[in-house]
N, CA, C and O atoms as CSV, one atom per row, in Angstrom:
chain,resi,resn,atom,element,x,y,z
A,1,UNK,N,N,124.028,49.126,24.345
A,1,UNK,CA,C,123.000,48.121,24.086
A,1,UNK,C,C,122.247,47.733,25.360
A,1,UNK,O,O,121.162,47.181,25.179
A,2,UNK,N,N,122.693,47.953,26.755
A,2,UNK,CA,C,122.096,47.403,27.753
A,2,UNK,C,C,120.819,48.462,28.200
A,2,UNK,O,O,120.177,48.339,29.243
A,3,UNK,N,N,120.642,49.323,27.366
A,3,UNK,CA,C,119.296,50.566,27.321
A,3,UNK,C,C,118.131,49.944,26.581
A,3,UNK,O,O,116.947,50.244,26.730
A,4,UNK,N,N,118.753,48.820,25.570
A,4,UNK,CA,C,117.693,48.278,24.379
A,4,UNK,C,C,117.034,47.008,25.574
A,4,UNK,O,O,115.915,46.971,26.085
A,5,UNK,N,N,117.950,46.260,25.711
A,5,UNK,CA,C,117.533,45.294,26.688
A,5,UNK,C,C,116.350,45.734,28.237
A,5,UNK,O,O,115.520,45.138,28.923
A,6,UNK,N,N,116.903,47.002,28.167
A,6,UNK,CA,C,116.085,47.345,29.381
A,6,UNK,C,C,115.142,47.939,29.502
A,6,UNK,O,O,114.529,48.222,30.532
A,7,UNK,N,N,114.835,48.306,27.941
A,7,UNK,CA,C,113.230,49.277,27.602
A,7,UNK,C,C,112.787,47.748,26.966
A,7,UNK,O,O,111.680,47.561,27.471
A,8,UNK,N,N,112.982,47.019,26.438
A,8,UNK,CA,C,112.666,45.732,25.875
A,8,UNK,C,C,111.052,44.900,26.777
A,8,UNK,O,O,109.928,44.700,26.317
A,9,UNK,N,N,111.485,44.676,27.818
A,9,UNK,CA,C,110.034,44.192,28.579
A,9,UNK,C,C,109.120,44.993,28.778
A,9,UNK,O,O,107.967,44.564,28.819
A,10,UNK,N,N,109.376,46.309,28.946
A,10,UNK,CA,C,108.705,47.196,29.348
A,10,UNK,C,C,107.417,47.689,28.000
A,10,UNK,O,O,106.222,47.983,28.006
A,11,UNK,N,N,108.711,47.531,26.762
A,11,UNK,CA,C,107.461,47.838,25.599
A,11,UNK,C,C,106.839,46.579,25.486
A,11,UNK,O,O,105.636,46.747,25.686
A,12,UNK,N,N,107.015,45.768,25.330
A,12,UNK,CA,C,106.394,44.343,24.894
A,12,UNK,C,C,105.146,44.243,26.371
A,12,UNK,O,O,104.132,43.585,26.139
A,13,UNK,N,N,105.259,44.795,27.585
A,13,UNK,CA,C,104.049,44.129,28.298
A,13,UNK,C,C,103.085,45.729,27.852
A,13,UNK,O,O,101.864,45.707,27.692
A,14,UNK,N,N,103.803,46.821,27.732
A,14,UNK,CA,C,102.892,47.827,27.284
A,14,UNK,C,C,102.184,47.421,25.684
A,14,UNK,O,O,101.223,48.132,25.391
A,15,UNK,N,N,102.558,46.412,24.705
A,15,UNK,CA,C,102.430,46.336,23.599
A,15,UNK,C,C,100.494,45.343,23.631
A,15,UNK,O,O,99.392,45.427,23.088
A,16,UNK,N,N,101.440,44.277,24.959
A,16,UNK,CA,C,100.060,42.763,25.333
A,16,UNK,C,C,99.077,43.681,25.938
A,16,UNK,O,O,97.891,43.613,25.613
A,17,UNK,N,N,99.593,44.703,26.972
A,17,UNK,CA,C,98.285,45.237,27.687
A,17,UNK,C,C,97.373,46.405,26.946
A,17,UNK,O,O,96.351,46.876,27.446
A,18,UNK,N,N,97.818,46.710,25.919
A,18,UNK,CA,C,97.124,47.504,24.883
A,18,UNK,C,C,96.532,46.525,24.432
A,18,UNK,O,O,95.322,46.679,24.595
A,19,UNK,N,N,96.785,45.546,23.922
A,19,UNK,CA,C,95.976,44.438,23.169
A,19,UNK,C,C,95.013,43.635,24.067
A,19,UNK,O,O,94.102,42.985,23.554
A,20,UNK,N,N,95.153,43.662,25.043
A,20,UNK,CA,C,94.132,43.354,25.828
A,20,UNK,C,C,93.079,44.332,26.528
A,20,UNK,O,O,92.281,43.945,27.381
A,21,UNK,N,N,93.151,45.337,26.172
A,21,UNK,CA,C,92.302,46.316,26.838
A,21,UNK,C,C,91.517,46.428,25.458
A,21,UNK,O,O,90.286,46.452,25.462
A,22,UNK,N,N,92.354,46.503,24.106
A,22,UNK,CA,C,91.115,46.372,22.775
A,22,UNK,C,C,90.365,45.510,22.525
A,22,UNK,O,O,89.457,45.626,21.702
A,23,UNK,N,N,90.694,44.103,23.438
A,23,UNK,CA,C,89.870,43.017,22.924
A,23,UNK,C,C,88.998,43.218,24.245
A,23,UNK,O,O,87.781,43.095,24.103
A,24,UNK,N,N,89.384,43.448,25.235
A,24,UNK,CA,C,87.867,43.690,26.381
A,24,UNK,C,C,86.964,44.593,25.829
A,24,UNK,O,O,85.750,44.423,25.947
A,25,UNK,N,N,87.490,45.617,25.186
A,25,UNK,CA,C,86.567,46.662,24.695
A,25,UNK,C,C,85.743,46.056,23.507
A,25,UNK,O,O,84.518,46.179,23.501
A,26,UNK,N,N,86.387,45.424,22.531
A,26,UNK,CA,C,85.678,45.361,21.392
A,26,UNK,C,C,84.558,44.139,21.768
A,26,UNK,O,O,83.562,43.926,21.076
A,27,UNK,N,N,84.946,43.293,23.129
A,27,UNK,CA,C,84.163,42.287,23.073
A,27,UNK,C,C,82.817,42.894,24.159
A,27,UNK,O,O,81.965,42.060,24.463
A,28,UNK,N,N,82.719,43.830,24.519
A,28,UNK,CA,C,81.416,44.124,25.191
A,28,UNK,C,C,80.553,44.182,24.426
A,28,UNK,O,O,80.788,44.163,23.218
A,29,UNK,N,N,79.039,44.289,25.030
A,29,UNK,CA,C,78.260,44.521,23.940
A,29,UNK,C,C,77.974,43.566,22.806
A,29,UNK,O,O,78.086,42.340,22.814
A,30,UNK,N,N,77.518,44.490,21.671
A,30,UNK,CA,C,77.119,43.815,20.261
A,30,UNK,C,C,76.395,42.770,20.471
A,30,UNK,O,O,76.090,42.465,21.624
A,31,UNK,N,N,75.793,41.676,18.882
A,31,UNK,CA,C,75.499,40.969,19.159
A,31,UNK,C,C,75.991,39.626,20.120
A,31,UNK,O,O,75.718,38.453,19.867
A,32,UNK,N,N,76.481,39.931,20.836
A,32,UNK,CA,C,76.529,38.508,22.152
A,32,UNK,C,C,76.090,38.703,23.173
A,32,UNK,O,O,75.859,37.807,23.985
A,33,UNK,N,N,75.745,40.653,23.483
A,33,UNK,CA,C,75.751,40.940,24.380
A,33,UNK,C,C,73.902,40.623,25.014
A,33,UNK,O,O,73.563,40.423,26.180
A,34,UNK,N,N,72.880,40.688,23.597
A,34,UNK,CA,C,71.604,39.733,24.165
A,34,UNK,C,C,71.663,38.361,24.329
A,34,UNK,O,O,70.553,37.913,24.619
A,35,UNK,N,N,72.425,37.623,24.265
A,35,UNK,CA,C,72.464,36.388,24.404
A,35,UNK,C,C,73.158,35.921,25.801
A,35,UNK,O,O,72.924,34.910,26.463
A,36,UNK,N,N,74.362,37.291,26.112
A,36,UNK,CA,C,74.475,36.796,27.247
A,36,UNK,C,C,73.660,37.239,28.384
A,36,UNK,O,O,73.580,36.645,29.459
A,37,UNK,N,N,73.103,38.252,28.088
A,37,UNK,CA,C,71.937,39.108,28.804
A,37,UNK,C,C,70.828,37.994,29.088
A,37,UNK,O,O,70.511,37.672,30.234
A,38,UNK,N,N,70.328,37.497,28.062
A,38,UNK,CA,C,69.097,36.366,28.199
A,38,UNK,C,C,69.539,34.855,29.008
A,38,UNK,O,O,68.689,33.980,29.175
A,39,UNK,N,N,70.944,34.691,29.465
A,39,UNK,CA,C,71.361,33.439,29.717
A,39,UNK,C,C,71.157,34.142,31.597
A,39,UNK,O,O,70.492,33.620,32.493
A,40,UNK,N,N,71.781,35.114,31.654
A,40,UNK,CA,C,71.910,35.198,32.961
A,40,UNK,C,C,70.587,35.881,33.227
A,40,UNK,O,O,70.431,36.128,34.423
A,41,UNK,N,N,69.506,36.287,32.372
A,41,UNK,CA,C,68.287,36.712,33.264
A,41,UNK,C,C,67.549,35.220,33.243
A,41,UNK,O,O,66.508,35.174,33.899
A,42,UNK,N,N,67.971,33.949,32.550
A,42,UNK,CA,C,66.973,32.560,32.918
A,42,UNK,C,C,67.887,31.652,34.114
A,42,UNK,O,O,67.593,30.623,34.721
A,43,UNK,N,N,68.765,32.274,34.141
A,43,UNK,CA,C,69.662,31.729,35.503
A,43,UNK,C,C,69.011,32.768,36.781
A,43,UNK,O,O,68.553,32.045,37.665
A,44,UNK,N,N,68.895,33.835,37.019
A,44,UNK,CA,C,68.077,34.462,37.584
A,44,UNK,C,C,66.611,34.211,38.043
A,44,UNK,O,O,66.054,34.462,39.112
A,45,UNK,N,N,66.192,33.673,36.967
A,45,UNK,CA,C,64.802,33.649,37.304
A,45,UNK,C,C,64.826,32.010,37.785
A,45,UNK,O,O,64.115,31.594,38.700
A,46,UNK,N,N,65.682,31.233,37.082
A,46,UNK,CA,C,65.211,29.936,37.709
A,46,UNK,C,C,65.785,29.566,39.216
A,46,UNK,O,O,65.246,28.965,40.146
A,47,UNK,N,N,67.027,30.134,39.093
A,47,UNK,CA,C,66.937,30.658,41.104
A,47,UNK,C,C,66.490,31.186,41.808
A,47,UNK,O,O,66.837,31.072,42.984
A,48,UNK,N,N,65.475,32.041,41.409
A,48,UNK,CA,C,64.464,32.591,41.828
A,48,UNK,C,C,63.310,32.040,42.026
A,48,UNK,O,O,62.537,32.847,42.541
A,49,UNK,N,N,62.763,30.825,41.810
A,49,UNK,CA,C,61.814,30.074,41.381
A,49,UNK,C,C,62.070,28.978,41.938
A,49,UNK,O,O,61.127,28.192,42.018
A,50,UNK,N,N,63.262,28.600,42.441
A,50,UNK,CA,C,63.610,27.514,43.377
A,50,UNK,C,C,63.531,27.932,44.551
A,50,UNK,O,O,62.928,27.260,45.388
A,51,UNK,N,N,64.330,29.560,44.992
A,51,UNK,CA,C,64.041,29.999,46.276
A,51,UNK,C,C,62.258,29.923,46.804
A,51,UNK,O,O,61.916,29.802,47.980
A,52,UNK,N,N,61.415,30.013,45.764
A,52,UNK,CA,C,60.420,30.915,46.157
A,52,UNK,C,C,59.862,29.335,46.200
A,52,UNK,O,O,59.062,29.180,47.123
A,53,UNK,N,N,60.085,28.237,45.477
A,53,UNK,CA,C,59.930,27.012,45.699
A,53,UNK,C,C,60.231,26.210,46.928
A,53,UNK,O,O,59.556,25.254,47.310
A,54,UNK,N,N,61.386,26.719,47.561
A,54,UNK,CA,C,61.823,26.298,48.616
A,54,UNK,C,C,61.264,26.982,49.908
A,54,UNK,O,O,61.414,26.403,50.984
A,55,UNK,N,N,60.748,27.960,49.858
A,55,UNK,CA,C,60.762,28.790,50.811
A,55,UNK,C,C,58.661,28.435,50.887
A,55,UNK,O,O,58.087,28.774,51.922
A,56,UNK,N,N,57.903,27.844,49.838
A,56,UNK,CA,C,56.746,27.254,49.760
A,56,UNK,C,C,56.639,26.205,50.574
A,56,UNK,O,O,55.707,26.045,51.362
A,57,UNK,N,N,57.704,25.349,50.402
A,57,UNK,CA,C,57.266,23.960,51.101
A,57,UNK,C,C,58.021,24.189,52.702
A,57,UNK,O,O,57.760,23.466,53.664
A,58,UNK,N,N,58.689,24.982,52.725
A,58,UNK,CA,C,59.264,24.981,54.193
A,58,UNK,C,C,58.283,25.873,55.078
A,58,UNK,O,O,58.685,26.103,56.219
A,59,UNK,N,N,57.347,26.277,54.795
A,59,UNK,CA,C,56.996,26.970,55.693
A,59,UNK,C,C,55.782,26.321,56.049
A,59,UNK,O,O,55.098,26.757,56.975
């Protein structure tokens, strides 16, 4: 029995890290993936627009 105990952790973190590599996968993309696309190109641009704001009045 001390063979069961000792493959025991080994399948169970191989069991979580399969399950976590399907949920990274399944969560790329699809629909969230324009929404998160559009959040970080208006975070982009509005730091961009502060630099170019900042860099107006300082000079």
């Amino acid at each position: 029995m001390d063979y069961v105990s000792a493959l025991v952790p080994p399948v169970v973190m191989a069991v979580f890290f399969t399950g976590l590599i399907v949920t990274i996968v399944k969560t790329q993309g699809g629909a969230n993936k324009a929404k998160e696309d559009a959040v970080v190109d208006a975070a982009l641009a509005r730091a961009e627009s502060t630099r170019q704001a900042s860099r107006d009045t300082g000079a």
